[in-house]
C-alpha positions as CSV (number, residue, x, y, z in Angstrom):
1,X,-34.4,2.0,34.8
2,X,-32.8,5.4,35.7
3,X,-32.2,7.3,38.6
4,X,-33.6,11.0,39.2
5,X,-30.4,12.1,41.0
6,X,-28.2,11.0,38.4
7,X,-26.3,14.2,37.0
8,X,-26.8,15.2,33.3
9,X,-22.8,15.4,33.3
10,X,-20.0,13.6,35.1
11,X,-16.7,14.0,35.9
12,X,-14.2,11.7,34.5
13,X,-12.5,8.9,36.3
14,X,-9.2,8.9,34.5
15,X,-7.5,12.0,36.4
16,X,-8.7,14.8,34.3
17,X,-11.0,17.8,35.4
18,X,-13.2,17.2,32.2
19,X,-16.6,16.1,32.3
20,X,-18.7,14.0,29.9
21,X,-22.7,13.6,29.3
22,X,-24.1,10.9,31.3
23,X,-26.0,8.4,29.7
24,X,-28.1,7.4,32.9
25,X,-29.7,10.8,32.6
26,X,-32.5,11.3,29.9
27,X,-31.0,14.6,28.7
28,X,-27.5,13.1,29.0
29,X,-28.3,10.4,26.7
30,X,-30.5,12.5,24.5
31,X,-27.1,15.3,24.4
32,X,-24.6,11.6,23.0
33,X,-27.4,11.0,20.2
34,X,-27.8,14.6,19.0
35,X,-24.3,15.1,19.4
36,X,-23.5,12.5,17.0
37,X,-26.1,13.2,14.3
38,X,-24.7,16.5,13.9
39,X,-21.3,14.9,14.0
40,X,-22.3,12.8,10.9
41,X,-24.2,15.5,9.2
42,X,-21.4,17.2,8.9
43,X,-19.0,14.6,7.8
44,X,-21.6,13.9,5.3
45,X,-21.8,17.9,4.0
46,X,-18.3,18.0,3.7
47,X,-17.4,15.2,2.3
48,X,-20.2,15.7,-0.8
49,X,-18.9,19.9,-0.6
50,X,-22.8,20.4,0.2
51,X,-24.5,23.5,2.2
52,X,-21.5,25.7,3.9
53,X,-19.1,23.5,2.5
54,X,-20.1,24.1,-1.5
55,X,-17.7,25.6,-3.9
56,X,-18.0,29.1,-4.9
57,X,-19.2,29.4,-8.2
58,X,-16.6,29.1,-10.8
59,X,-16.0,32.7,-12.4
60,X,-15.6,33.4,-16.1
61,X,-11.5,34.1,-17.0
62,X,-11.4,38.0,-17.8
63,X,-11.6,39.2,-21.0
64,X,-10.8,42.8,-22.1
65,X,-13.1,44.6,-23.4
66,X,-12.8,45.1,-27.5
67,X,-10.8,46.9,-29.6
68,X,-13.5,49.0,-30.9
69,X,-11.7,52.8,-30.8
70,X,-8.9,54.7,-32.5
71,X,-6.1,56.8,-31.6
72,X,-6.5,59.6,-30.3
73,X,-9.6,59.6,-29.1
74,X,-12.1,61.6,-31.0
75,X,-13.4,64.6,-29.1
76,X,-16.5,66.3,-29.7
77,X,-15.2,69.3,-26.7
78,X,-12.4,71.5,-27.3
79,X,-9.2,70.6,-25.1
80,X,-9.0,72.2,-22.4
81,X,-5.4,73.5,-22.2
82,X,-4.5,75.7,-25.6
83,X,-3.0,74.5,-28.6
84,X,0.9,74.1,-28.5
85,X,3.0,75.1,-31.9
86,X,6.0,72.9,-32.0
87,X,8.9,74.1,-31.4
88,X,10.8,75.6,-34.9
89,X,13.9,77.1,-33.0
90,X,17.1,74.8,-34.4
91,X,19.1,76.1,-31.4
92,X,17.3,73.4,-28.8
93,X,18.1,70.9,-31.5
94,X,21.5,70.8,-32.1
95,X,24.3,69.0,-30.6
96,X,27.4,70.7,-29.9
């Protein structure tokens, strides 16, 4: 059946200092088939846009709000600056 000594991970053969689960080892192959059903849970998720991968909901374009005032504004408060006569001189109106 399986060994007790063999390692849960194992180095590869194929010159690299990597390592990969062992399928000898209980927890080695146990770490492959949990590895791989989260693997396709997620391909599955994101390919149907489901859990982490679902859209934000779609927002409603803006819209200002309506004309419902006139201009100027009515006040029910006096301003608070004093009132301003207009200017009646003809001197800052002419052109010379």
């Amino acid at each position: 059946m399986h060994d007790d000594d063999e390692p849960v991970f194992k180095r590869s053969n194929w010159g690299t200092s990597r390592y990969y689960y062992n399928p000898r080892n209980p927890l080695g192959l146990a770490l492959i088939v949990i590895t791989l059903l989260v693997a396709a849970t997620m391909l599955i998720l994101m390919a149907n846009r489901a859990g982490p991968f679902k859209l934000p909901p779609a927002q409603a374009p803006w819209s200002p709000p309506p004309y419902d005032y006139s201009w100027p504004p009515p006040s029910a408060a006096p301003t608070p600056w004093p009132p301003v006569s207009p200017i009646t001189d003809p001197r800052c109106h002419s052109r010379t």
